[in-house]
Structure formats: structure tokens, C-alpha cells
Steps between C-alpha positions, in 0.01 A plus 500: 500500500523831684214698363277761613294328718802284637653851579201620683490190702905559592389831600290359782786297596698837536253639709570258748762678670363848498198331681677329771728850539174696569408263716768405697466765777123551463383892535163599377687673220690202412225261497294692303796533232567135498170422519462695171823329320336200620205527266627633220733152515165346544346684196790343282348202553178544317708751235768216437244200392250758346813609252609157438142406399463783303800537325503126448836466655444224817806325570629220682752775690137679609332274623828351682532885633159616554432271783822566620496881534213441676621305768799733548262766533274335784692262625784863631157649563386231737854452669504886579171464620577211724805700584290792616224247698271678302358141349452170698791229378244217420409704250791602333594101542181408313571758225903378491460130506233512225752666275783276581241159433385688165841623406605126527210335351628758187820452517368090483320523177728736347754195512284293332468812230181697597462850615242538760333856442314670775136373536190727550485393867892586489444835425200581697724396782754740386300808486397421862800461678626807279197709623471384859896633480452782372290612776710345738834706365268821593475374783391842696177639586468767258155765563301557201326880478503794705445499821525117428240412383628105464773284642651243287723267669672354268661234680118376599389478129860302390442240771180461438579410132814325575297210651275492207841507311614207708190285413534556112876391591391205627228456245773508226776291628204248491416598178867471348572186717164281357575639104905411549434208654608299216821636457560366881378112387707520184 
């Protein structure tokens, strides 16, 4: 049960913390330090399933945990966000009540003995919302060159790819709600 790729994936779940520390009392510094814990977390995500693939060693425990790091990981992410008004609450409310329908529609079928992995959609919705936070954890304007030669706002390019996030969100609930729909008749 707790192999490598099950340890990688607690790993991310650690990170949690350090994440919201950095990012409690937001300074530039601080941002950029949890922006960076941030997404190496994120990183685990593809390392963790790309082991268990490889090393033929997918369990029931990893695909019960995967999804689960994950939403630890956004879901502080988002609430510090929210926290800091640097994100508008219907989104964070799209993003949070799409877990809980999904986690439930899981938590439905594994009753009645299946385990619900991640679909493509799923994870494409994952890698947004993990990239649109990234950029929002930076947060800062940061200049690019000498004598600045570019501005990056970082904040700018996370919001503008959280809403995309929030529309694969959407797009996946919808997706997980029509495939577990039998599990809800049954």
C-alpha cells in the first residue's frame, strides 16, 4: 500500500502547510517562495501517476489519494487567495462545489465497490487551476531585463487562466456527473 508513488503523493499533502505559511502574510519574497513550493506539490502530481504506471504499482490507496492531495493543494490555495481578494469568490465557489459533487458522486460508487479514477477531462482541469495558481501565488509584478525590458504581472496572467480553469471545472463536474450518473439511479 504505501509505495513510492503513494509517498510522493503524501509529499504534496505535506507541502500544504509550508504553502499556506508563505503565504499567509503575502511579501513579494514570500509569494514567490510559496509560489515555488506550490509547484513542485503540483509536479508530484504528474511524478506520482507516471511512477505508478511505470513501476506497475497503481493502487486503490492512489487513486483514493491522488485526487485528494490535489484538492488539499488548491482547494488552501484558493481559500488563501479568496482570503487575500486576490480571486473573485464565484470562482473559487465553482472550483469548490465541483469537488464536493465529484467527491460525492465517488464516494457513491465506491459503496457500490468501484473506484472512480481521474478522467482525461479531470486532469486537464487539474493542470489549469494548478497553473492559473501558480501565477496567482506570484502574484507581483516582477520586470524582466535590464533597464526592463518586460513587465510580467503575474497576477494578470493567473486570472486570466483561472477563468479558463473555471470553465474546464465546470466542463468536468459535467463530465463526472453524466458518466456517474448511474451510480445515482442505482
Amino acid at each position: 500500500m504505501l509505495n513510492l508513488p503513494n509517498l510522493v503523493t503524501f509529499i504534496r499533502i505535506l507541502s500544504v502547510p509550508f504553502v499556506v505559511y508563505f503565504l499567509y502574510e503575502p511579501t513579494k519574497e514570500k509569494c514567490f517562495y510559496g509560489a515555488i513550493i506550490f509547484l513542485f506539490a503540483a509536479l508530484t502530481d504528474w511524478v506520482d501517476g507516471y511512477m505508478a504506471r511505470q513501476m506497475k504499482e497503481v493502487t486503490n490507496l492512489g487513486k483514493f489519494l491522488d485526487p485528494l492531495a490535489d484538492k488539499l493543494l488548491v482547494t488552501s490555495a484558493l481559500i488563501l487567495l479568496l482570503y487575500h481578494q486576490w480571486v473573485p469568490v464565484w470562482a473559487v465557489l465553482v472550483i469548490m462545489i465541483r469537488e464536493i459533487i465529484v467527491m460525492g458522486l465517488r464516494d457513491i460508487a465506491a459503496v457500490q465497490g468501484a473506484i472512480v479514477p481521474a478522467s482525461f477531462m479531470g486532469k486537464i482541469k487539474t493542470f489549469l487551476q494548478m497553473l492559473s495558481i501558480f501565477f496567482l501565488l506570484l502574484h507581483y509584478r516582477y520586470h524582466i531585463g535590464k533597464p526592463y525590458y518586460m513587465i510580467l504581472d503575474f497576477h494578470s496572467i493567473g486570472y486570466d487562466l483561472l477563468i479558463i480553469a473555471v470553465i474546464a471545472t465546470a466542463w468536468s463536474g459535467i463530465d463526472y456527473i453524466i458518466k456517474l450518473r448511474r451510480f445515482i439511479i442505482s
